[in-house]
Short mmCIF file of the C-alpha atoms (twelve columns), coordinates in Angstrom:
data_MODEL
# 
_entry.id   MODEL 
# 
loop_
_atom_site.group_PDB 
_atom_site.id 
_atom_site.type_symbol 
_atom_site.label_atom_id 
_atom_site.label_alt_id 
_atom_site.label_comp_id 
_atom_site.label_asym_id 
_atom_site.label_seq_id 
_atom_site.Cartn_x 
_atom_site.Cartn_y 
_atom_site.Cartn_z 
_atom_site.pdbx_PDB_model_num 
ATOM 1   C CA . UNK A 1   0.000   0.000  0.000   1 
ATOM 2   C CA . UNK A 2   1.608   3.681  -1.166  1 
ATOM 3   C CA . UNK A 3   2.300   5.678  1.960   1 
ATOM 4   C CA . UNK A 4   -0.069  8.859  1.636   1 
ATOM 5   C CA . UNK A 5   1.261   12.266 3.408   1 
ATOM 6   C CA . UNK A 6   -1.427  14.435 4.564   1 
ATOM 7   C CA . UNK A 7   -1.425  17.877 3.026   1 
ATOM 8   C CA . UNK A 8   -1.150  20.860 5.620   1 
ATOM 9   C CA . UNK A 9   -4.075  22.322 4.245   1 
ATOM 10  C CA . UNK A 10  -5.875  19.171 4.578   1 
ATOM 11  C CA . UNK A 11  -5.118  18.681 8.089   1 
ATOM 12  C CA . UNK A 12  -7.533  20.483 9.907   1 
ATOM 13  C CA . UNK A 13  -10.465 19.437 7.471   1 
ATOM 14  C CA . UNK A 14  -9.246  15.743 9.023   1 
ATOM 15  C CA . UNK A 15  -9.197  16.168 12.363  1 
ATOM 16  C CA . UNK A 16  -12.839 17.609 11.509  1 
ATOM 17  C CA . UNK A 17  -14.140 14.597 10.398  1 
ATOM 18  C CA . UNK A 18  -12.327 12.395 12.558  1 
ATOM 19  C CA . UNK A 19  -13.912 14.272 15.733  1 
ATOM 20  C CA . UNK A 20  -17.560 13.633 14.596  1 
ATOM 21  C CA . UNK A 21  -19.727 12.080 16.425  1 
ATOM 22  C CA . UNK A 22  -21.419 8.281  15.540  1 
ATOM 23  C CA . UNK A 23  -24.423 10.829 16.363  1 
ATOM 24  C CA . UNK A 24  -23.779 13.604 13.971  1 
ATOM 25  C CA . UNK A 25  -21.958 11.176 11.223  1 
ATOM 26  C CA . UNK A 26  -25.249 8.998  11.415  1 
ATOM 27  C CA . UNK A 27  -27.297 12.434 10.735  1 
ATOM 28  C CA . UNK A 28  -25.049 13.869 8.252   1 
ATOM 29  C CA . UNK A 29  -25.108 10.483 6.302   1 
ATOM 30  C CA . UNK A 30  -28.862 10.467 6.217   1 
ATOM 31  C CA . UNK A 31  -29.235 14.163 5.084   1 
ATOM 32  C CA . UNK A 32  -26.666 13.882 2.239   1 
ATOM 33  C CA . UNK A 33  -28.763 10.980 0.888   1 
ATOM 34  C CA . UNK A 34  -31.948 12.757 0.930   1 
ATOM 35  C CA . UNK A 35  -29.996 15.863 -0.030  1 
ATOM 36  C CA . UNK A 36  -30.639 17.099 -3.894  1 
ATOM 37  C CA . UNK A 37  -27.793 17.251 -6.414  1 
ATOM 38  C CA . UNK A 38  -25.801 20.392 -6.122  1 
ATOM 39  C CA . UNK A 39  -22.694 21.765 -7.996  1 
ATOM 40  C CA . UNK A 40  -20.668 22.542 -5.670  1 
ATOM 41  C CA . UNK A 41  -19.637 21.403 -1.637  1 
ATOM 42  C CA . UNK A 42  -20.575 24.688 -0.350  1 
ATOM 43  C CA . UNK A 43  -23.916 24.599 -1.985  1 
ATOM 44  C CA . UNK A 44  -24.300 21.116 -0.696  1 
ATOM 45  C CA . UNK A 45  -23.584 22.310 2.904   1 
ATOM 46  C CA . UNK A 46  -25.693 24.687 3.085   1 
ATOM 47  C CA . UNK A 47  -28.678 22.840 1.949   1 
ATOM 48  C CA . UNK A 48  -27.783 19.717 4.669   1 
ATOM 49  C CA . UNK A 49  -26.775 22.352 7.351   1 
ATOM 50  C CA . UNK A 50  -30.926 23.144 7.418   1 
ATOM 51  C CA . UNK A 51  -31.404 19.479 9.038   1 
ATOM 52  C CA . UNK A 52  -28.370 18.326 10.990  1 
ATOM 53  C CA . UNK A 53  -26.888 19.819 13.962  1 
ATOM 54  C CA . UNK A 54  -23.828 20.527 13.196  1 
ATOM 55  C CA . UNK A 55  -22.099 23.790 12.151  1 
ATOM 56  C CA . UNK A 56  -22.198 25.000 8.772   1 
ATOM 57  C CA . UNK A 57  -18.601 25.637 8.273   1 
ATOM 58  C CA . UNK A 58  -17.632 21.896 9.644   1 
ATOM 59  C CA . UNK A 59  -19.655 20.635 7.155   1 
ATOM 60  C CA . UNK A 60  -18.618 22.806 4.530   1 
ATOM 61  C CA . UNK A 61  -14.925 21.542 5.666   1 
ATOM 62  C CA . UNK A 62  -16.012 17.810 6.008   1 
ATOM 63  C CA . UNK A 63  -17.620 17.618 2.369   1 
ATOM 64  C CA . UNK A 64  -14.431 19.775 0.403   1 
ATOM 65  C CA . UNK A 65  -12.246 17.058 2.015   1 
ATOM 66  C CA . UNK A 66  -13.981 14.547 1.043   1 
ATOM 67  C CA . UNK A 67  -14.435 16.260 -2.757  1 
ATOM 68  C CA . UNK A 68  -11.114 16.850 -2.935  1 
ATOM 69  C CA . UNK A 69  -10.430 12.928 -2.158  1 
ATOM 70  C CA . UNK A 70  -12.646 12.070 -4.850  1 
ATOM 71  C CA . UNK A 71  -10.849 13.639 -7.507  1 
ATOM 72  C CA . UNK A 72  -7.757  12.521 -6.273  1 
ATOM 73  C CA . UNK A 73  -9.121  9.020  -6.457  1 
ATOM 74  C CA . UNK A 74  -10.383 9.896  -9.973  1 
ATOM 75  C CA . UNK A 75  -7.237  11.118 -11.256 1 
ATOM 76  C CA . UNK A 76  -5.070  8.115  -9.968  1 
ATOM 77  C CA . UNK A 77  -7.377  5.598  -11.067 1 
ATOM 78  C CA . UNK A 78  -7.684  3.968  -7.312  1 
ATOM 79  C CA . UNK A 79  -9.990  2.273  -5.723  1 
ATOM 80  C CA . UNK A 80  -11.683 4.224  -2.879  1 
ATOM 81  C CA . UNK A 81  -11.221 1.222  -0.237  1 
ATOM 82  C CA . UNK A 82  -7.400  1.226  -0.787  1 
ATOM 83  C CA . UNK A 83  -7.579  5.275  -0.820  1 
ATOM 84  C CA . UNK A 84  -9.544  4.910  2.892   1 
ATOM 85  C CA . UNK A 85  -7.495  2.660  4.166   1 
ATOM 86  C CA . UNK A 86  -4.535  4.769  3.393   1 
ATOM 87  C CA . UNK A 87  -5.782  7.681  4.339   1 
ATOM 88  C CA . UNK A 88  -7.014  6.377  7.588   1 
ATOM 89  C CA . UNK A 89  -3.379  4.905  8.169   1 
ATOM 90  C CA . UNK A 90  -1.652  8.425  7.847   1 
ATOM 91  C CA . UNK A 91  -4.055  10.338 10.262  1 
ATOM 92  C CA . UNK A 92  -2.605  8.054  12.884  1 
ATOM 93  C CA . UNK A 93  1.056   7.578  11.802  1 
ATOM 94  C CA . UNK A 94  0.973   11.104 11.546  1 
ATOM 95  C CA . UNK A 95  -0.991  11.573 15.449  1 
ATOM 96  C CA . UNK A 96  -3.259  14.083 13.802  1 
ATOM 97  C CA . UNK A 97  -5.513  13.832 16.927  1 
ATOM 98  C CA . UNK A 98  -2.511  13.490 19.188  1 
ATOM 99  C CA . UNK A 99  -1.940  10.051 19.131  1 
ATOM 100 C CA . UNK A 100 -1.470  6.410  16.960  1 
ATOM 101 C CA . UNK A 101 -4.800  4.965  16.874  1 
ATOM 102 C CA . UNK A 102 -5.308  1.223  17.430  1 
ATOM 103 C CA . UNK A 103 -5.731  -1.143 14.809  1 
ATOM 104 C CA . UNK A 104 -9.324  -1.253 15.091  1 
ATOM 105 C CA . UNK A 105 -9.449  2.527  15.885  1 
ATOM 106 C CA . UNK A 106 -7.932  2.755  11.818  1 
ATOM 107 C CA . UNK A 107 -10.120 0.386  10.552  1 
ATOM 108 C CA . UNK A 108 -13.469 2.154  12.243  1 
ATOM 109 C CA . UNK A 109 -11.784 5.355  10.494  1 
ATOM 110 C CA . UNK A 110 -11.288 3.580  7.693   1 
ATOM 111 C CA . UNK A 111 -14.961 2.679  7.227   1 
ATOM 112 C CA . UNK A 112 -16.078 5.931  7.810   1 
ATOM 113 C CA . UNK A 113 -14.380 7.597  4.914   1 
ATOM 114 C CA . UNK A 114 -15.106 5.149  2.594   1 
ATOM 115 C CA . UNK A 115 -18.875 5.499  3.346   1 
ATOM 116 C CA . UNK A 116 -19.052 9.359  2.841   1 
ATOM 117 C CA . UNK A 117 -16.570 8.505  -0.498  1 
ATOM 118 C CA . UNK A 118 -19.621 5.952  -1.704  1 
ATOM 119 C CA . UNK A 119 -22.193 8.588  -1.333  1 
ATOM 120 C CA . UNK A 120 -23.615 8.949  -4.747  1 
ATOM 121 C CA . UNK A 121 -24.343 12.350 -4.773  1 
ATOM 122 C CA . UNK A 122 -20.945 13.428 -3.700  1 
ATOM 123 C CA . UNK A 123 -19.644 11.742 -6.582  1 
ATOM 124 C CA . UNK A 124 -22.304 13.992 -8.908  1 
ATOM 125 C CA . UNK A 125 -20.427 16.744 -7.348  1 
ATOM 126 C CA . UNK A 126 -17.294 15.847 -8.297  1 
ATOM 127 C CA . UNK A 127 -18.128 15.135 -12.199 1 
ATOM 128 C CA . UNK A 128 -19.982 18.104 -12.517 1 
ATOM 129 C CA . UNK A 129 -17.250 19.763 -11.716 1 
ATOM 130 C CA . UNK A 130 -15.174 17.908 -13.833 1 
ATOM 131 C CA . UNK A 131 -17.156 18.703 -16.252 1 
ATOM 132 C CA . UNK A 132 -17.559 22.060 -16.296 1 
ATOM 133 C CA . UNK A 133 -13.846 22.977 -15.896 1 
ATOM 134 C CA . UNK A 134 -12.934 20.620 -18.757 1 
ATOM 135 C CA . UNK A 135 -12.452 23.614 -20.659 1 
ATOM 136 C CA . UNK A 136 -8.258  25.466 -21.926 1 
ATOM 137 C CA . UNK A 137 -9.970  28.983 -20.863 1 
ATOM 138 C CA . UNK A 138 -12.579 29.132 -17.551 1 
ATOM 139 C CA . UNK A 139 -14.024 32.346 -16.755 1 
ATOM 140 C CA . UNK A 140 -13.220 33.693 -13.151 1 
ATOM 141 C CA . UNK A 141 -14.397 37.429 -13.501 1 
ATOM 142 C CA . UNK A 142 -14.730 40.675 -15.418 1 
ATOM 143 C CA . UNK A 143 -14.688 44.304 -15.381 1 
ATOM 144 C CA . UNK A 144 -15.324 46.887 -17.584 1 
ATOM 145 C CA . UNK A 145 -13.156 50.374 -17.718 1 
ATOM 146 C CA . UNK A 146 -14.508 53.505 -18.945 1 
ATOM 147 C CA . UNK A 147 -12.462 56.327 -20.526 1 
ATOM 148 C CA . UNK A 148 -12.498 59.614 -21.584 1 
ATOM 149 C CA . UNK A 149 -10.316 60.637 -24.256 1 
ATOM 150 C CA . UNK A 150 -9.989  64.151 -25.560 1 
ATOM 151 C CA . UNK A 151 -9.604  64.953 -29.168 1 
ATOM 152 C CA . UNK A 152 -6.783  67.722 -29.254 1 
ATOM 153 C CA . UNK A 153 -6.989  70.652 -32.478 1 
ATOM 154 C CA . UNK A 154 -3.266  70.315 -34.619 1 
ATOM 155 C CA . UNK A 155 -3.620  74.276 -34.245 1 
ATOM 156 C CA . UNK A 156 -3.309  75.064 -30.633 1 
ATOM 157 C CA . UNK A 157 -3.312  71.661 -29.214 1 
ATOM 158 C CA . UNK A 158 -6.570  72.571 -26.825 1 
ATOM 159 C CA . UNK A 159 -9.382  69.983 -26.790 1 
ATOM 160 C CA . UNK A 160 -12.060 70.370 -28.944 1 
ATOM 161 C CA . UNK A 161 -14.156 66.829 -28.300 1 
ATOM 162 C CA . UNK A 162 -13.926 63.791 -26.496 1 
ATOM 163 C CA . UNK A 163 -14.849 60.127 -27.232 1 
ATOM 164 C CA . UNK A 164 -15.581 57.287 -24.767 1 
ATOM 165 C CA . UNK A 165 -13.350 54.071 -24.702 1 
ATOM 166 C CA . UNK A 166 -14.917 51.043 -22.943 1 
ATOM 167 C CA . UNK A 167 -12.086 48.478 -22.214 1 
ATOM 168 C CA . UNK A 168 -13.616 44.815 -21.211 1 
ATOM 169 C CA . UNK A 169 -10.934 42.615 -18.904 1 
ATOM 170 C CA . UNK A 170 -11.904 39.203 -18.785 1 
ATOM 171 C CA . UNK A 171 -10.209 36.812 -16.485 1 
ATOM 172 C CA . UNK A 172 -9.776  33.432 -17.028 1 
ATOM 173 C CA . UNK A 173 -7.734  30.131 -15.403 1 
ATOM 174 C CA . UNK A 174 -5.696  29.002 -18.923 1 
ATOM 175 C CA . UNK A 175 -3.375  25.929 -18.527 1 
ATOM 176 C CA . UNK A 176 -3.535  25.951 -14.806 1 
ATOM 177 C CA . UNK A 177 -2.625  29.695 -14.679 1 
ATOM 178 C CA . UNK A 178 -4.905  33.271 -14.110 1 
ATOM 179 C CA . UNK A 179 -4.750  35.252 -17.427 1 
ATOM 180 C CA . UNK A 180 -6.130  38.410 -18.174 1 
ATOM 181 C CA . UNK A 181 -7.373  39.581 -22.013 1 
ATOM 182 C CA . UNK A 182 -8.212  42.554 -22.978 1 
ATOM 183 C CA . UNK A 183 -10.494 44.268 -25.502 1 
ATOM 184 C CA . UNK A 184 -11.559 48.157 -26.592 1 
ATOM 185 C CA . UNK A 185 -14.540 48.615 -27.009 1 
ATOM 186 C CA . UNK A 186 -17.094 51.599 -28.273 1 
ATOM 187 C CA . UNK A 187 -20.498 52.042 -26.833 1 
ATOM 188 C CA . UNK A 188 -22.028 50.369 -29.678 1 
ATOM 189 C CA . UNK A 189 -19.685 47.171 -28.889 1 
ATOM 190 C CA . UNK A 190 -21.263 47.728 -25.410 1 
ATOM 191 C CA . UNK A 191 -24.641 47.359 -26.180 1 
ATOM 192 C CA . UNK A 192 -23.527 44.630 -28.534 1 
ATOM 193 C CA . UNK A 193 -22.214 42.112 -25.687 1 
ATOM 194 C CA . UNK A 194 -25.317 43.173 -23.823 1 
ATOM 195 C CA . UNK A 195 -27.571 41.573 -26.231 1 
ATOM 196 C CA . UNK A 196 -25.243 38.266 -26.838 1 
ATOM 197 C CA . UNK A 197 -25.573 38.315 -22.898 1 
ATOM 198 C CA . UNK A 198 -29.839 38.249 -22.484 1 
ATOM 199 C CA . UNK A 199 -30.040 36.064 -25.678 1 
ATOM 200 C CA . UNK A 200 -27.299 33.590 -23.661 1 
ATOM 201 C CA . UNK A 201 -29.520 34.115 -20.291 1 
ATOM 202 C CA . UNK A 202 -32.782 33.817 -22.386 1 
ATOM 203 C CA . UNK A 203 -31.472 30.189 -24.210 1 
ATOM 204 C CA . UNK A 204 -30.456 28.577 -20.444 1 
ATOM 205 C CA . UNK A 205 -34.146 29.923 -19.047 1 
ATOM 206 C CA . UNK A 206 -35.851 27.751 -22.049 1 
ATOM 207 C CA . UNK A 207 -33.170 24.843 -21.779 1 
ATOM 208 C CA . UNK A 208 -34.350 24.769 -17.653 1 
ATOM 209 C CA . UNK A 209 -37.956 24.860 -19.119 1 
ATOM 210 C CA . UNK A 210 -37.044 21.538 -21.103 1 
ATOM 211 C CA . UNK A 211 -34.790 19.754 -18.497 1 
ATOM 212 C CA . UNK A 212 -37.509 20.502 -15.933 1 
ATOM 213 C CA . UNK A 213 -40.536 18.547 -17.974 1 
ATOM 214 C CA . UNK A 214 -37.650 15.992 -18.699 1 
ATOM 215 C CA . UNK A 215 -37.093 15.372 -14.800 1 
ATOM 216 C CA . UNK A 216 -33.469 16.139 -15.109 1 
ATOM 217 C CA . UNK A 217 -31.735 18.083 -11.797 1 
ATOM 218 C CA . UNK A 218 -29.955 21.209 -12.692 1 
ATOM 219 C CA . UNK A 219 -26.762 21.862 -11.236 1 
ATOM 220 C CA . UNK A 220 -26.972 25.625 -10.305 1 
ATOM 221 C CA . UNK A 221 -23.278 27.258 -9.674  1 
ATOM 222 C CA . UNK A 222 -22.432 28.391 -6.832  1 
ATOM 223 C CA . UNK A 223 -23.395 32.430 -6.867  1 
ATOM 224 C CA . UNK A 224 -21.586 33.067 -3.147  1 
ATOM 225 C CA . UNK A 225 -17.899 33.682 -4.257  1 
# 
């Protein structure tokens, strides 16, 4: 079995999940089944967080760790009993809660994980994602600058009109990496995007329509960022 290192960032998400309660596990099992599809962990939590008693940001913590083991079980092509067990073997090798835990004390641990890593609708989660970042360029944000620029006389070099300059900055992860690009644009250009925009918006509103006769879930994104 590969020896797995816990990440630092990792390490308080762990100790997290290993300090739940059989109570509160129990409950948070049961509302993640009944839960509906979401896009993201944060939406996820916050829909669960409504019926269990346990704090929002735990959860929150507890479902982005186990997320983020998903996709690294994805990416290696492993199965998620060997990935459990591995995990659950570094926590105590490593004392995350202060000390090595017995061998049934990893194994219990060990069967926890792996049934919040079988939860179907985590695993939803983690190929929407997949999906939607599957992408060279994903928007992140933009911006639009407005200028003023005066229109100088050859004569006497005093202004004699002005025009306006709208420049659009779009963001975007490319290879791994933020990247800005840049584009001028007039007020007609302005006015241009605007309408690509509604007729974009007024296309999903109609797709929803269609997926919602269908009986398909719609992932919404995550608006909180």
């Amino acid at each position: 079995m590969a020896q797995v290192q816990i990440p630092p960032k990792q390490r308080k998400a762990l100790q997290t999940f290993v300090e739940l309660s059989q109570e509160s596990t129990e409950s948070l099992l049961r509302a993640l089944r009944d839960a509906k599809p979401t896009m993201t962990p944060a939406q996820l939590a916050r829909q669960v967080a409504k019926i269990v008693k346990i704090p929002f940001s735990d959860i929150r913590e507890i479902l982005e760790l186990i997320t983020s083991i998903l996709i690294a079980v994805r990416t290696a092509k492993r199965a998620k009993q060997s990935t459990a067990a591995s995990v659950a073997t570094a926590i105590s090798a490593e004392k995350l809660i202060g000390k090595e835990l017995s061998s049934e004390e990893v194994e219990g641990l060990k069967e926890k994980l792996l049934r919040f890593l079988e939860l179907p609708i985590l695993e939803i989660t983690v190929k929407a994602t997949d999906v939607m970042l599957q992408h060279k360029n994903v928007f992140v944000s933009a911006r639009v600058l407005t200028d003023v620029r005066p229109i100088f006389s050859e004569e006497d070099l005093t202004p004699v009109a002005c025009v306006i300059i709208h420049t659009l900055e779009i963001e975007a992860f490319t290879d791994r990496a933020r990247v800005s690009y840049f584009a001028a644009m007039d007020p007609n250009d302005l006015r241009q995007l605007r309408d690509v925009i509604d007729r974009a918006i007024q296309k999903e509103t109609t797709l929803r329509k269609t997926m919602d006769r269908s009986g398909l879930s719609y992932l919404e994104t995550d608006q909180r960022r």
